[in-house]
Structure formats: C-alpha cells, structure tokens
C-alpha positions as CSV (number, residue, x, y, z in Angstrom):
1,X,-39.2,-6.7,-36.5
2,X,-35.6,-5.9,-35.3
3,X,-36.8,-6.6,-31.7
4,X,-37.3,-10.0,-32.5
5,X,-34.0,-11.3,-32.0
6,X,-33.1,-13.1,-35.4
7,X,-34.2,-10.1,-36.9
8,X,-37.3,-11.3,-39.3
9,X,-37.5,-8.7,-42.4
10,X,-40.4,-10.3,-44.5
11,X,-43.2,-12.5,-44.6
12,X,-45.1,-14.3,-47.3
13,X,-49.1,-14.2,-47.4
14,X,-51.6,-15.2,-50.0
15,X,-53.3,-12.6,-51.0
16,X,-56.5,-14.4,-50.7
17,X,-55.7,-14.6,-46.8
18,X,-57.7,-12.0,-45.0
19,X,-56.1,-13.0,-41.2
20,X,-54.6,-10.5,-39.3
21,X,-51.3,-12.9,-39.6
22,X,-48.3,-11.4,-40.9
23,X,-48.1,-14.9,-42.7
24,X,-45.0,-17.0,-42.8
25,X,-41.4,-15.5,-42.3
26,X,-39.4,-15.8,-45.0
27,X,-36.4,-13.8,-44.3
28,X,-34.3,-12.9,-41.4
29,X,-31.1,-11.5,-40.3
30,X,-29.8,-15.2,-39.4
31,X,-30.6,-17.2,-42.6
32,X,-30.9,-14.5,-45.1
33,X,-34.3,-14.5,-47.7
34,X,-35.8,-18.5,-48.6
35,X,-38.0,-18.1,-51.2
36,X,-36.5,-15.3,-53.3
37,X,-33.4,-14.2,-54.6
38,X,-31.8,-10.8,-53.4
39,X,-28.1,-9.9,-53.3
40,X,-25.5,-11.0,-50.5
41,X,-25.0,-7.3,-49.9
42,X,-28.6,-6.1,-49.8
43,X,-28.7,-9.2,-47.3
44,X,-26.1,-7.4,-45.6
45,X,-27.9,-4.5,-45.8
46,X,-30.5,-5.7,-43.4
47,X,-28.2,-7.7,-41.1
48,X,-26.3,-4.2,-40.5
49,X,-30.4,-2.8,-39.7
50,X,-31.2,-4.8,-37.3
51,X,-27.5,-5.0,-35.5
52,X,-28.1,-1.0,-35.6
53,X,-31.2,-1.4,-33.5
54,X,-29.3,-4.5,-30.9
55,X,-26.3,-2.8,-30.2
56,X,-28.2,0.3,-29.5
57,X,-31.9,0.7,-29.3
58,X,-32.6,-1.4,-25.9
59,X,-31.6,1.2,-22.9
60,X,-30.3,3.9,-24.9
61,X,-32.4,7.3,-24.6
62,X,-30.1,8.8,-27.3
63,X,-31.1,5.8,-30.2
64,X,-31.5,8.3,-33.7
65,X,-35.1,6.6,-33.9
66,X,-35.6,8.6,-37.1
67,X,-32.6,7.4,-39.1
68,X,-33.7,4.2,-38.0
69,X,-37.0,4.1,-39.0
70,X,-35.5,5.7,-42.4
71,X,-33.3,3.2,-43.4
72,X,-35.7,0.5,-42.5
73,X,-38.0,1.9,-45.1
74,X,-35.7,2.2,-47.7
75,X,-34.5,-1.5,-47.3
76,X,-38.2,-2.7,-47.2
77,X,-39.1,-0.4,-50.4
78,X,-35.7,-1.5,-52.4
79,X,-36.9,-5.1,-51.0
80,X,-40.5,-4.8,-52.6
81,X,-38.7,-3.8,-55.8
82,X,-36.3,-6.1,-56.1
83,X,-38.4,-9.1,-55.7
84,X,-41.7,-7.8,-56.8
85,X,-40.7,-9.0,-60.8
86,X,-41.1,-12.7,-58.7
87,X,-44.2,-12.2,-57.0
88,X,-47.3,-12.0,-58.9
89,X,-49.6,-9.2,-56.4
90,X,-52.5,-11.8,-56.8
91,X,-50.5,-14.4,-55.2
92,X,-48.7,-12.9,-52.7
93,X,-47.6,-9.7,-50.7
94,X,-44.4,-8.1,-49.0
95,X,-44.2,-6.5,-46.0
C-alpha cells in the first residue's frame, strides 16, 4: 500500500479471523517491521519501493507500472520467506 503515505508493507491476522480486514499493520516504510525480525537492508529494500512509487507514480503517465508491480512482489514473496520460519500458518498470515 505505497499510496498510503508511510508506506504500510504488512499486516498481521489470525488465521481464525474471517473479516475482510487486512488486520493490524505491522510494518511500514517509516518504522520498519514490529513483530518480526528482517534485515536493515531488506528494510531498505522496501523503503526504496515505496519512495519509487512517491517520487514518481502520482501525475506521471510514463510510471514503469510493471517493474513496479514486479519488485513489489518479489519483496512481499522474499518477506513471506524470511519470516514465515516465525509464523506458525495456523496463527497467523502475511500479506
């Protein structure tokens, strides 16, 4: 959710919770990931996404939406991999 402005990049759910909530943030762009540990750089890694997408997605008809959208799948896959060892799927899901 680049748009967002502090540039949220997961959310933590119970499993159990069948609500169309995304459940609660816990990571963004600003404060970096609260309830598990990833790397300063893979931090950095999404910081760098979602600056991508506010220095030039708004107004710009020539954004490379597709690189984009790329990268921000590879970050959310290597996320889900790097703390999925720390998240039992019965408990909880990534998003």
């Amino acid at each position: 959710m680049a748009d967002f402005g502090f540039g949220p990049y997961a959310w933590l759910k119970d499993a159990s919770d069948e609500s169309a909530s995304v459940g609660i943030n816990i990571a963004n762009s600003q404060t970096g990931m609260t309830e598990f540990y990833i790397s300063d750089s893979f931090q950095k890694g999404f910081a760098h996404w979602i600056g991508r997408f506010e220095r030039g997605a708004l107004g710009s008809p020539g954004f490379p939406w597709a690189s984009f959208h790329n990268e921000g799948l590879a970050l959310s896959r290597r996320l889900k991999e790097e703390i999925g060892e720390s998240c039992q799927r019965d408990q909880c899901e990534t998003v």
